[in-house]
N, C-alpha and C positions, 0 to 999 in steps of 0.2 A: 747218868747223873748230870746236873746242870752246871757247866763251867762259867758262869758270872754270876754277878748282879748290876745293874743297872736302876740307878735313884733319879729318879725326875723332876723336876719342877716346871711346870710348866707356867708363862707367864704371856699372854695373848693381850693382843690390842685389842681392844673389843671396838667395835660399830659405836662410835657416835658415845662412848664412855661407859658402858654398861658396866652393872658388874661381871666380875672372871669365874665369880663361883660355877653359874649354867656351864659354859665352855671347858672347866677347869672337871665339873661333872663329866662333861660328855668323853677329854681324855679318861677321864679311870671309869668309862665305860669299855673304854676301847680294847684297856687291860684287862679289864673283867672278861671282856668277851674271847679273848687270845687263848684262855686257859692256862695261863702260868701262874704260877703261885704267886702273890703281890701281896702288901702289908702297905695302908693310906696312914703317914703322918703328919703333923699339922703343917708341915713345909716341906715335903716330897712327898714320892711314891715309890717303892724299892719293888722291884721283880727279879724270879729268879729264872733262869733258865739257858738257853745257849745263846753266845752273845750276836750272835748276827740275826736270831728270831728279837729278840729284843731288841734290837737296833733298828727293825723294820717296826717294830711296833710304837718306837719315837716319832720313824718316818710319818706313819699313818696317823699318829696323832697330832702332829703339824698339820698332815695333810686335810683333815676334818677342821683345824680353826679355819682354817681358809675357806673349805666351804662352807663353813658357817659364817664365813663374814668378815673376818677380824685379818686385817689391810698386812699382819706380820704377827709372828710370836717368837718369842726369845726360853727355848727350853737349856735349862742349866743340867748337866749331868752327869752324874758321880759313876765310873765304873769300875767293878773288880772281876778281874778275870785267874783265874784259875785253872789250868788243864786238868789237874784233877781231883776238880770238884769243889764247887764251890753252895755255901746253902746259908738262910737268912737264920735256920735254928740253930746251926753250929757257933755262927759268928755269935750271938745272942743268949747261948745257951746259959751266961755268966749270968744272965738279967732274967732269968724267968717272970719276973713281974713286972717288966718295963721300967726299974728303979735302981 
């Protein structure tokens, strides 16, 4: 079972003023591709799983604005740790409908 979550926002300098959505795309590609369970809100990304696999997977997403370009990025991030056991349905289970 997964002992955290981890909520991201990522916030990149982009080349020359661009917009952040492309870049902002390519991290919650990056999550996508990890295979950890994740949920996109309109101002983070929450994932679940073990906290140092997620921790690595902030790294990597740093690590991709920079080779796309973008001179720094400033990722803000929320985390809950749990030994045992932590999950996005339990916390959530009150809100079935997002309300």
């Amino acid at each position: 079972m997964a002992n955290a979550l981890v909520s991201i926002q990522i916030l990149p300098t982009t080349p020359g003023g661009e917009s952040v959505y492309p870049y902002v795309d390519r991290a919650i590609d990056i999550i996508k591709a990890s295979g950890v369970p994740y949920r996109v809100g309109p101002l983070e990304t929450t994932m679940e799983g073990e906290l140092g696999e997620l921790l690595g997977i902030v790294e990597r997403m740093s690590e991709a604005m920079a080779e796309l370009g973008c001179p720094s990025v400033i990722s803000q991030v929320k985390i809950y740790y749990n030994p045992s056991g932590a999950s996005m349905d339990r916390l959530l289970e009150k809100y079935p409908d997002g309300k």
